[in-house]
N, C-alpha and C positions, 0 to 999 in steps of 0.2 A: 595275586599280590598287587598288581596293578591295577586292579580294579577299586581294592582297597586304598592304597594312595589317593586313586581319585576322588573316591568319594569323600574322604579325609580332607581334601585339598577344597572339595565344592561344601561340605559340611562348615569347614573354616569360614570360607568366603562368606556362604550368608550369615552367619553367624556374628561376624563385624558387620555384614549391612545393615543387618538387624539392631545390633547395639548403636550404630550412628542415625537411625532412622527413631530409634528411642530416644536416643540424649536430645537429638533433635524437638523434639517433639515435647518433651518434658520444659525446654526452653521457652520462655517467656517472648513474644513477640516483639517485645523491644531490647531482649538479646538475640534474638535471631536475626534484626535488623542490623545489629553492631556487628555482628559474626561475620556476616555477609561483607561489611564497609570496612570491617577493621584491617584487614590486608589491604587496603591498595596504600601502593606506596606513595607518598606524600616528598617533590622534593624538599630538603629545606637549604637555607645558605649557611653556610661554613661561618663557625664564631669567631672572631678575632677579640681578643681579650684589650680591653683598652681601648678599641676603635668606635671613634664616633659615625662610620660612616658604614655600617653596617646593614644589610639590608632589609633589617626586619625592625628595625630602630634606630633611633639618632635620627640627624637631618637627611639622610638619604632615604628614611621611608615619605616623610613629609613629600619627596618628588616621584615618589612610585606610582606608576601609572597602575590606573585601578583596572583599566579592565584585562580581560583572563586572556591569555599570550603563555600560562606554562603549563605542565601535565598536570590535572586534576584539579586546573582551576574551574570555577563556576561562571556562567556564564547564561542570560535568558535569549530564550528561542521563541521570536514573536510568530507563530505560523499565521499565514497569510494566504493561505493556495485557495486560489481559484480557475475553476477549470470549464470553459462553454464552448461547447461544439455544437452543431446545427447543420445539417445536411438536407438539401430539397431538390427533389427530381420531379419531372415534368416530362411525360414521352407520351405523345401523340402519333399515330400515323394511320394514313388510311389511302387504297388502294383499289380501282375500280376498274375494268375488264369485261368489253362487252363488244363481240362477235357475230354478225349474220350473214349467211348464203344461202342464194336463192339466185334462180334459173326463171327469168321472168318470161322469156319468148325465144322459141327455136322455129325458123323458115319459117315466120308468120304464124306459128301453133302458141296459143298462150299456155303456159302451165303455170297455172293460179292455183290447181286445188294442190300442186305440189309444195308450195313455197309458203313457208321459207323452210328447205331444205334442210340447212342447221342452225341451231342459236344456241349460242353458246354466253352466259352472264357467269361472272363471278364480283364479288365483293369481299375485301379482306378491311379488317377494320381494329386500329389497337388503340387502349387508350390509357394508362400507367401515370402513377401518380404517389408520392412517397417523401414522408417528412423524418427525420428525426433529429428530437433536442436531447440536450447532453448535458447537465450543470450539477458541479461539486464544488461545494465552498466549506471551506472548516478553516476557521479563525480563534485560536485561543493562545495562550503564552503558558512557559513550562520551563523549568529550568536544569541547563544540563550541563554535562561538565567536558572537558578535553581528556580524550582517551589518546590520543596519539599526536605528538607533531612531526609530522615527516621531513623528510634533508632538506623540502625547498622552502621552509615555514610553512606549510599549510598544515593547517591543525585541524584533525577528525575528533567529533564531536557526537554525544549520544547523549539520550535525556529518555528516562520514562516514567511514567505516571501512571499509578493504579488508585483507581474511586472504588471502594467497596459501599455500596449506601440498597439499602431498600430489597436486598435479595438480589444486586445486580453488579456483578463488576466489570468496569468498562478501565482498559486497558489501552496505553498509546507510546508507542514505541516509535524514537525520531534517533536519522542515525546520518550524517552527511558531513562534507569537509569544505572549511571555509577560510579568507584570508584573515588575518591579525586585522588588516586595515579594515575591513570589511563588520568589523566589532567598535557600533556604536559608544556614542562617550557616558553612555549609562550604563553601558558592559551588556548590552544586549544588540540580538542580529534578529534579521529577518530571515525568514527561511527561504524566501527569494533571492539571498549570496547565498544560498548552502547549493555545491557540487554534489550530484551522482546523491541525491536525497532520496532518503527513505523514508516513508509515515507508514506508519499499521497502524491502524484504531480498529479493536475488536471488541469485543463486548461477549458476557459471560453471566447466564440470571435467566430470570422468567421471562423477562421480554427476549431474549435470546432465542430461548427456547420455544418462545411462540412462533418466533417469526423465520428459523431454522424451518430448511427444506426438510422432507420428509425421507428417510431412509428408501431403501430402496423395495422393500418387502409391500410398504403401504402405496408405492404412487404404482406400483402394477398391481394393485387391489383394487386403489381408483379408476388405475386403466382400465382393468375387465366389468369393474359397474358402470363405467363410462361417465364418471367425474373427472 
């Protein structure tokens, strides 16, 4: 009997995964864009009936500052990262050891064919040398919105962009928290004020896949033909 419940119970489950992975799917791509946006909650300001000073008209929007300071406002993310490291070593050393004895004359007896007794040379010698450069720069603009303002005003921020073009999609995911003051007067920031930043740029297509390491099956294939 319990067996049966179960499998009733798992028979159930896929059964609605299946029918949401349907409707899904049946969904036109620019309803499945709205699906996705249409939950996020939007504040808005309370009406007052008769009031000219309302914040979404009358003379008090004429003073609303335009840039984004509330949840789900919009706001652009100028990235600017750039990143240069450069590392250079230099080690030289050398080392040289050289030892002889010899018994040149005992009570007036020379011993010539004996000498030199011992000789001992050594030479040790090292010479080491080692450069590495390092340079990342990605510069583009994207616009993202406020997912969170925390208790002290600082407001987390996320923005992502997907390019599908040519067989290739390239993908960029920006996610970090910044101050109100810190958002210029065209309603854009630099990713230079963004705290504790995140950027992913990943990419997904033929050139992906060209330039994707190879599994693990093929580079100890290569190993043993010796590519």
């Amino acid at each position: 009997m319990k067996w049966r419940v179960l499998a009733c119970c798992v028979w159930l489950t896929l059964s609605v995964a299946a029918a949401d992975k349907s409707k899904k799917a049946s969904l036109s791509p620019l309803d499945q864009y709205l699906q996705n946006y249409s939950s996020t909650s939007v504040e808005t300001p309370s009406a007052t009936n008769g009031s000219l000073y309302r914040g979404d008209i009358g003379f008090a929007a004429m003073s609303t500052d335009y840039r984004a300071q509330r949840l789900n406002d919009l706001l652009i993310i100028r990235i600017v990262e750039q990143t240069v490291a450069q590392n250079t070593a230099d080690v030289s050393a050398q080392r040289q050891v050289q030892a002889t004895s010899a018994i040149p004359s005992v009570a007036g007896q020379s011993f010539s064919q004996l000498n030199p007794l011992l000789t001992l040379n050594s030479n040790h010698q090292l010479t080491g040398k080692g450069q590495a450069d390092t340079k990342t720069t990605l510069q583009t603009s994207l616009a993202g919105r406020i997912v969170a303002v925390l208790p002290n005003g600082l407001m987390v921020v996320e923005a992502e962009r997907r390019v599908h073009m040519n067989n290739e999609t390239q993908t960029i995911v920006l996610r970090g928290m910044v101050r109100p003051g810190d958002v210029l007067s065209d309603n854009s920031v630099l990713s230079t004020a963004l705290a504790n930043l995140e950027i992913e740029l990943k990419g997904k297509g033929v050139v992906s896949d060209a330039t994707r390491p190879s599994n693990r099956f093929v580079r100890a294939l290569l190993w043993l033909t010796g590519f």
